[in-house]
C-alpha positions in Angstrom: 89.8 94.9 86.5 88.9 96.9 89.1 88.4 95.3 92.7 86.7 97.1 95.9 89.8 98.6 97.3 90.1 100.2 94.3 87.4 102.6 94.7 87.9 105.8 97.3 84.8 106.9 100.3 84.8 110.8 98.9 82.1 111.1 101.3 84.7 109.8 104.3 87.1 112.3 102.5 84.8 115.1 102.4 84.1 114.7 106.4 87.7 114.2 107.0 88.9 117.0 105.5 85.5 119.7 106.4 85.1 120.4 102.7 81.9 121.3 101.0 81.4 119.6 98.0 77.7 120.8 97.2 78.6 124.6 97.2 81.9 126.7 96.0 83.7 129.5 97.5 81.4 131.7 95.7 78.5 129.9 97.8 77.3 128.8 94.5 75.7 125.5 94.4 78.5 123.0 92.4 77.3 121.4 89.1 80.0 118.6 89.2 78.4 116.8 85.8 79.7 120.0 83.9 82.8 120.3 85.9 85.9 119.6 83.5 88.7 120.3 86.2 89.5 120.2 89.9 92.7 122.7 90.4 94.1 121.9 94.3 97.0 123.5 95.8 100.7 121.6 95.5 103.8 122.3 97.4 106.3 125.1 96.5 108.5 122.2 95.7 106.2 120.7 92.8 105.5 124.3 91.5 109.0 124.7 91.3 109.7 121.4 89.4 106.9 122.1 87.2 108.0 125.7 86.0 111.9 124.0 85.7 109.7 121.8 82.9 107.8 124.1 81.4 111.2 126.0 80.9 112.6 123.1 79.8 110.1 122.6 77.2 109.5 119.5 78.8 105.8 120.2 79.1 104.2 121.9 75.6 103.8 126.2 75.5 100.2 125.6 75.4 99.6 124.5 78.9 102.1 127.5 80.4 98.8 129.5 81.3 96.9 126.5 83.0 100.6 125.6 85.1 101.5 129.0 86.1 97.9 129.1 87.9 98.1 126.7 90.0 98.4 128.1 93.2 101.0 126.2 95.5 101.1 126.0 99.6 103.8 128.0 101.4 104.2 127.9 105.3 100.5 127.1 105.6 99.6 129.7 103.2 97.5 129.1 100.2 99.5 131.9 96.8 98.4 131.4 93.7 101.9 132.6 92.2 101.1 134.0 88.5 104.5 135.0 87.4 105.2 131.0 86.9 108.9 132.2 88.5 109.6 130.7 91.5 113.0 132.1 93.7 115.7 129.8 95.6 115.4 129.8 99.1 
């Protein structure tokens, strides 16, 4: 059963972090009762993990396209790295 605690201010969050959650990039207004997904930015670390499991067949072929998107955060940079190939530092 879910208590109070359990439950998250997004409003706090939004404020917090000075993101617009009524319009996109595009300036476009948001329809969030159609949205299905919510890609954010991860670490080069965790994009690295994830493409070792995708090559490990760990995660199934049919979600290589959705992980190979997700763009990861690099010395305060935002990439979205296609290639799903990530090199050793």
């Amino acid at each position: 059963m879910m208590k109070y605690p359990d439950f998250y201010d997004l409003k706090a969050l939004e404020k917090s972090l000075n993101f617009n959650m009524v319009k996109n990039k595009n300036n476009e207004k948001v329809k969030w009762m159609t949205t299905k997904w919510i890609q954010v930015p991860i670490s080069k670390a965790k994009k690295k993990d994830l493409m070792t499991l995708l090559k490990d067949g760990v995660i199934p072929k049919d979600y290589v396209d959705y992980y190979t998107n997700i763009p990861y955060i690099d010395e305060e940079n935002i990439i979205n790295d296609r290639s799903g190939s990530e090199s050793d530092d």
